[in-house]
N, C-alpha and C positions, 0 to 999 in steps of 0.2 A: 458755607461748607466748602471744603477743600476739597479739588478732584480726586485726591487719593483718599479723602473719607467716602465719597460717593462711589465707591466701584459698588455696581451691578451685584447681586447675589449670585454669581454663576457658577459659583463652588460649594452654592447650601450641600451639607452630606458629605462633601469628601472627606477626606482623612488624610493630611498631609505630614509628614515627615521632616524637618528641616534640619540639615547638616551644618553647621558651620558659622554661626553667630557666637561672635564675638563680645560684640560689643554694640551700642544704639549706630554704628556709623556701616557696618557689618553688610554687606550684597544681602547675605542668607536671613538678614532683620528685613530688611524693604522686601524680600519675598514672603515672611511670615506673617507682618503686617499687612500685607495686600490681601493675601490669601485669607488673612481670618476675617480682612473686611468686606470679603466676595462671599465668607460663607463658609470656610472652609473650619475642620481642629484640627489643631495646630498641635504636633509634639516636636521638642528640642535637646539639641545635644549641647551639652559646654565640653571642653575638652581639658580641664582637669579642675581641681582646688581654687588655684590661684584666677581662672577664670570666671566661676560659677558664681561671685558677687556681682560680675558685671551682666551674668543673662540670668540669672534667676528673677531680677525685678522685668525683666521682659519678656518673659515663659510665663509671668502673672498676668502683664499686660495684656495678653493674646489668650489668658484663660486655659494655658496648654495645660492638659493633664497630665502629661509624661515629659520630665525632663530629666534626663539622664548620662553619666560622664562618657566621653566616646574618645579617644583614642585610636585612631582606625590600624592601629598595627597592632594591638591590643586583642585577640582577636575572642576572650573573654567575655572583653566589654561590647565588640561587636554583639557577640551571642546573644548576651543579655540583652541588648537593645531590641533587637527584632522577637524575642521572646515576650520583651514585655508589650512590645507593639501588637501581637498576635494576642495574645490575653487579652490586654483592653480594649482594642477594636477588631481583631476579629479578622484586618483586611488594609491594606494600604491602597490609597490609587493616586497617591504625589509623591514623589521623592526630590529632594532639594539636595542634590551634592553642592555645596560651594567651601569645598578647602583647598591650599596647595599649601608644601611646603620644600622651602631648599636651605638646606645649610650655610649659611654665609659664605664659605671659603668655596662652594657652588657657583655660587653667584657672582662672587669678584673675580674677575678678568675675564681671559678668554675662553670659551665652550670649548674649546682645542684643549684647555690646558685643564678642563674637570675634571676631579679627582673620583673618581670609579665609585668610590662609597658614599659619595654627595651627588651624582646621577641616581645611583640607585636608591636611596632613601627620597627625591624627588618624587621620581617615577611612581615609586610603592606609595608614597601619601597622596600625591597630587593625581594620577593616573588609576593605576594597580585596583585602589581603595573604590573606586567610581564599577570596576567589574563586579568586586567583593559586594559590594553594597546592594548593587543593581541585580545580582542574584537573588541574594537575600528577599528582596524587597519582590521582585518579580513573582515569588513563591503567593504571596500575598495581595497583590493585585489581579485577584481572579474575574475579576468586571471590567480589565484594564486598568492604565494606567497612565503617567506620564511623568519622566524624569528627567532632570533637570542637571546642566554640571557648566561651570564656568568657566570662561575660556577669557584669550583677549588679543587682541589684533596680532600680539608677539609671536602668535602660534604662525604665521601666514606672514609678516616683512618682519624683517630687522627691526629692532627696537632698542635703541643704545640703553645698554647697563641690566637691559632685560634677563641678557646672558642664557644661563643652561634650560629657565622656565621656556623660553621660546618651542625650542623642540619638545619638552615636555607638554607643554598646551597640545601641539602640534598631534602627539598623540594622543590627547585625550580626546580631540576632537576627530581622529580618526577611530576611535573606540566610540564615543556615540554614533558614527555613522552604523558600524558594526553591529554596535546594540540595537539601532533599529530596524536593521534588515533580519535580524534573528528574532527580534519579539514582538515587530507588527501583528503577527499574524496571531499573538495572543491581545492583542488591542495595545500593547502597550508603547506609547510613542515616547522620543526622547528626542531631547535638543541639546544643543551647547549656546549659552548664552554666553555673548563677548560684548560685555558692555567698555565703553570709552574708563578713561581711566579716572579714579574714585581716592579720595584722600582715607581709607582704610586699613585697619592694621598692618594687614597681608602687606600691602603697598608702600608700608615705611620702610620697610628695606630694602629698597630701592635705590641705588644710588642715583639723584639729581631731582628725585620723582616729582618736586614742586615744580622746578620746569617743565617737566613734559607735561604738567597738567597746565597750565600758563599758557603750550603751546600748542595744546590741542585746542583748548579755549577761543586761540585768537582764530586756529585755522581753519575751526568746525565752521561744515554749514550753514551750522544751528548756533555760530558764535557763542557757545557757553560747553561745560561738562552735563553731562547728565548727574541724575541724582538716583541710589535706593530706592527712593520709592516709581520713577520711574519704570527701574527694573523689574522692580516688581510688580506692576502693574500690566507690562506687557506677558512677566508668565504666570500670570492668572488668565490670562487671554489665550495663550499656548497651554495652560492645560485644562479649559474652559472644554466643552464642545464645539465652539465657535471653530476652534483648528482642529478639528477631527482630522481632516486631510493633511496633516503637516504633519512631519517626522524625518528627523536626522541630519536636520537643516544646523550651519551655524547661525545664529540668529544674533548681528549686529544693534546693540542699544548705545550709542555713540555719538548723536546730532551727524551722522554721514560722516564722519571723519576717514573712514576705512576707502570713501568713493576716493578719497584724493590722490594724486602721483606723491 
């Protein structure tokens, strides 16, 4: 038996949400997987036509009930999605943000040189969408909760080719700080996971990105990248009981790579 077949039951009952799979190689797949292996049901979003043959067979695998198109600017398909999550459970106590997005001509060259309507269409999917969401969801997590949103070292140093997502992580990770000093006091804790970097869709647009995963490999503590199911293993443990006391932390899954100069 695999350690990520063996997690713990520590999420029997909850009712988890999961934003942002893609596809089997997907951050938001290794948190769905973990989570339905802790115990958890599991509902999923694909985010249009062209993607829904690649997570429909993995919204089977996890047994999710609800899997539904999400668009997060969309704000229809928002409605609908927390509508149908309130109708068939009644209540959320996980919420999985893991999307960003930036327009290529964002991303290529300099952050000096972004172009106004590729900052702003970042911010609104990869940022904006994590408040939108985290309302929504907050209404429904009446027993608390805990949510979840992805980050990555680029928020915090330079990252060559990382470009305009840098400071966009940057705030996303100062928005779940925000979010948990306003909704502790309703139980509900949030994190920014910043795992080391991952050969996933998001990440092929990436100019060079086989190297930097090469040279995190060589330079990690842990000599290797991490893996999905890693990640998602540590936040079945982040929204376990076990961390009751934690919240608004950025929470490093990287083999230590982040300790180094």
């Amino acid at each position: 038996m695999t350690e990520e077949a063996a997690l713990p039951p520590v999420l029997t009952g909850r009712k988890a949400l999961v934003i942002g799979v893609a596809n089997d190689r997907s951050i938001a797949w290794g948190c769905a997987q973990a989570m339905h292996r802790a115990g958890a049901e599991i509902a999923m979003t694909y985010l249009n036509e062209k993607a829904r043959p690649y997570v429909e067979p993995l919204a089977h695998a996890v047994d999710a009930p609800l899997l539904l198109p999400l668009e997060v600017r969309d704000t229809a398909q928002v409605d609908a999605l927390f509508e149908a999550v309130a109708a068939k459970w009644g209540r959320l106590d996980i919420l999985v943000h893991s999307i960003a997005f930036a327009p290529r001509q964002a991303l290529e060259g300099r952050v000096t040189d972004c172009p106004r309507d590729g900052f702003l269409t970042a911010m609104e999917v990869s940022c904006w969408s994590l408040l939108d969401l985290t309302r929504r969801a907050a209404k429904l997590m009446t027993g608390g909760g805990t949510i979840f949103a992805m980050s990555y070292h680029g928020a915090n140093k330079v990252i060559e080719n990382y470009g305009i997502m840098g400071p966009v992580k940057a705030a996303l990770e100062s928005a779940v700080r925000y979010l948990a000093a306003e909704l502790g006091p309703e139980g509900i804790r949030t994190h920014a996971i910043s795992p080391g970097p991952l050969a996933t869709r998001a990440a092929s647009g990436i100019p060079d990105f086989d190297e930097l995963m090469a040279r995190v490999a060589e330079r990690a503590p842990a000599r290797r990248l991490v893996t999905i199911e890693e990640v998602g293993a540590a936040c079945v443990f982040l929204a376990s009981s076990y961390a009751g006391a934690m919240t608004g932390d950025t929470i490093y899954i990287d083999g230590g790579y982040q300790i180094l100069a």
